[in-house]
Steps between C-alpha positions, in 0.01 A plus 500: 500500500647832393565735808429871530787648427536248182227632358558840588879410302297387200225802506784753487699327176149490346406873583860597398457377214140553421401799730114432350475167648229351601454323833402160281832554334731602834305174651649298143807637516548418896390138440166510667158544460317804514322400828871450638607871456207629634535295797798709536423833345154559484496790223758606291548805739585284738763347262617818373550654887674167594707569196579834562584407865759296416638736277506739782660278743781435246527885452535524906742197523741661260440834656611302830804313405678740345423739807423808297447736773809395677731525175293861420628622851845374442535764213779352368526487122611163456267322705162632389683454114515165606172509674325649195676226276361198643154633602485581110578134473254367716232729339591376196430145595193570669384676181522124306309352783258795582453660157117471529504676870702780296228622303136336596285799561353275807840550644462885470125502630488262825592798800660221655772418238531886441561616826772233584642573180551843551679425829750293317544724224588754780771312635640458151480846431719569861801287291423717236532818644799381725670395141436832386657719819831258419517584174393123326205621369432842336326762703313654263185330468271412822600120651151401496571584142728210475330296680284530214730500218615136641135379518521544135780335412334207689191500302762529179676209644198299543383584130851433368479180636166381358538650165867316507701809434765469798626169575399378916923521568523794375220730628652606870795648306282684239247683761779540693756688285201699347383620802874565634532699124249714539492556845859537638624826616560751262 
């Protein structure tokens, strides 16, 4: 019998790949019948939220290992260079796995989603601003504004990657160096 969090595995691919999905089709895809994910999730709201939750807790865990506010404080250069390097990476990866959370207008509706996005977009936008004051980021555009500006390169990243045009091994160093380009220091 397929567990929760299978089936929650499976309904993400599915809505990754086919954002339109119906809940007969996210049940096919997970390997169960329709009865069977809505045992679980009883509406696709439900789904989407549970979804979006998990994208959220990924965001967090990221946010959390690589101890933004901590390396923000530090000020030094090197560290949050470092810091903003591998948090790219991680984003990056979550954008494979999460592409659907990215841009579902669910996501964007449900207060609940919103408001604890917000609060981790603000203690992104801390390493931001902190990368700015040391000089690894320029300082002429707002850090919320980069914030942003790497959200976009995400949903790029994600549409790269289903339309084929960047190659899975090579996509951290692409949104990386493009977002180092254009927004290092001037």
């Amino acid at each position: 019998m397929a567990s929760r969090d299978s089936i929650l595995s499976a309904a993400q691919r599915q809505l990754n790949q086919d954002p339109t999905a119906s809940m007969a089709v996210v049940a096919e895809a997970a390997g169960v019948g329709r009865a069977t994910l809505h045992r679980h999730f009883a509406t696709r709201e439900a789904l989407l939220t549970e979804i979006g939750t998990r994208s959220l807790d990924r965001w967090q865990s990221h946010l959390d290992e690589r101890d933004v506010a901590a390396v923000a404080a530090s000020a030094d250069p090197g560290r949050i260079a470092e810091c903003l390097a591998a948090l790219i990476r991680d984003f990056v990866a979550d954008a494979d796995d999460f592409g659907f959370a990215l841009t579902d207008t669910y996501m964007c509706a449900e207060p609940a989603l919103t408001a604890r996005a917000e609060a981790l977009f603000a203690r992104e936008v801390e390493l931001y601003a902190a990368a700015q004051a040391a000089g690894v980021l320029r300082g002429d555009v707002s850090a919320r504004w980069i914030g942003h500006a790497i959200y976009g390169l995400l949903v790029a990243a994600r549409d790269a990657i289903r339309a084929g045009d960047v190659a899975r091994r090579d996509l951290d160093g692409v949104v990386l160096s493009t977002f180092l380009t254009g927004g290092a220091a001037r």
